[in-house]
Structures are given as structure tokens and as C-alpha cells.
C-alpha positions, -999 to 999 in steps of 0.1 A, spaced: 106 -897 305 115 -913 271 95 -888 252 113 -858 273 145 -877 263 139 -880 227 128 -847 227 159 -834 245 188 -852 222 168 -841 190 174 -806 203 212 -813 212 218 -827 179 202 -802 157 210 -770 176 240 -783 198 229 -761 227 244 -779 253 274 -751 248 253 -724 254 253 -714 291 214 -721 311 196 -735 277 191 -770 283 183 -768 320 157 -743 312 143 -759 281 142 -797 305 125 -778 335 99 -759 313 90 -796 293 94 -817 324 67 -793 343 42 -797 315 43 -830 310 38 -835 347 11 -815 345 -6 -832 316 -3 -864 333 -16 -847 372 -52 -851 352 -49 -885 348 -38 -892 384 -63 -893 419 -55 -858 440 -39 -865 475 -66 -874 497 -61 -855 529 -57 -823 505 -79 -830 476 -87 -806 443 -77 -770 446 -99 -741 424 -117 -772 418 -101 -787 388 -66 -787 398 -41 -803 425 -17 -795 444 5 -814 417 -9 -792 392 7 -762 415 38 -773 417 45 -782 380 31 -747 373 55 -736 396 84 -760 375 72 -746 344 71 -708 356 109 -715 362 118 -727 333 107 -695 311 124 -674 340 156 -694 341 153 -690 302 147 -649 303 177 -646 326 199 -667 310 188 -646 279 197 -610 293 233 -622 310 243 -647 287 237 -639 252 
């Protein structure tokens, strides 16, 4: 969380894109999923579900999922809002 947050007010500070519509919320959900999904390795996989594809969790899924969002929320904001 602190890295995210470092990360996030370097951004606002060098390219102030807090005033553009759709950019920071994309650019938080696409970091936030992969750093969750970095750290899913170093967590144990929920026991009644276990490893899916047998590397991955069901953690790993659902950051994919939050990272998948965050480029689309980033192409859409892209083609309405530029």
C-alpha cells in the first residue's frame, strides 16, 4: 500500500492527472491488481479451493480480473474523454 501510494502522488505531482477525467482510477486499479498478484505467490491458496491451472489461485484470477480493468477503464476513458 505505501509503495502504491508513493507511486501514485509521484504521478499526481509530475503529470497532475488528477484533472483528467478516469486516469487515476485506471492507473490505481491496473497497479493495485499487480501488486496483489505479485504478492498471491507468496501467500497459501484457500484450502477448500486450492491452485487453479496449477500455479495460480483463485487470488491470482481475480487480480487478473482487477488488472484487465484497469487497461479497459483506461482504453475507454481514452476514446470518450480525450
Amino acid at each position: 500500500g505505501l509503495v502504491l501510494f508513493i507511486i501514485m502522488l509521484f504521478l499526481k505531482q509530475s503529470f497532475n492527472f488528477l484533472k483528467k477525467k478516469l486516469l487515476a482510477s485506471s492507473i490505481f486499479l491496473t497497479l493495485y491488481g499487480a501488486m496483489r498478484f505479485a504478492i498471491e505467490f507468496l501467500k497459501e491458496p484457500d484450502e477448500p479451493i486450492g491452485y487453479i491451472a496449477t500455479y495460480f489461485t483463485m487470488g491470482h484470477i481475480l487480480c487478473l480480473v482487477m488488472i484487465l480493468s484497469g487497461i479497459w477503464l483506461l482504453n475507454f476513458r481514452k476514446k470518450f474523454y480525450l
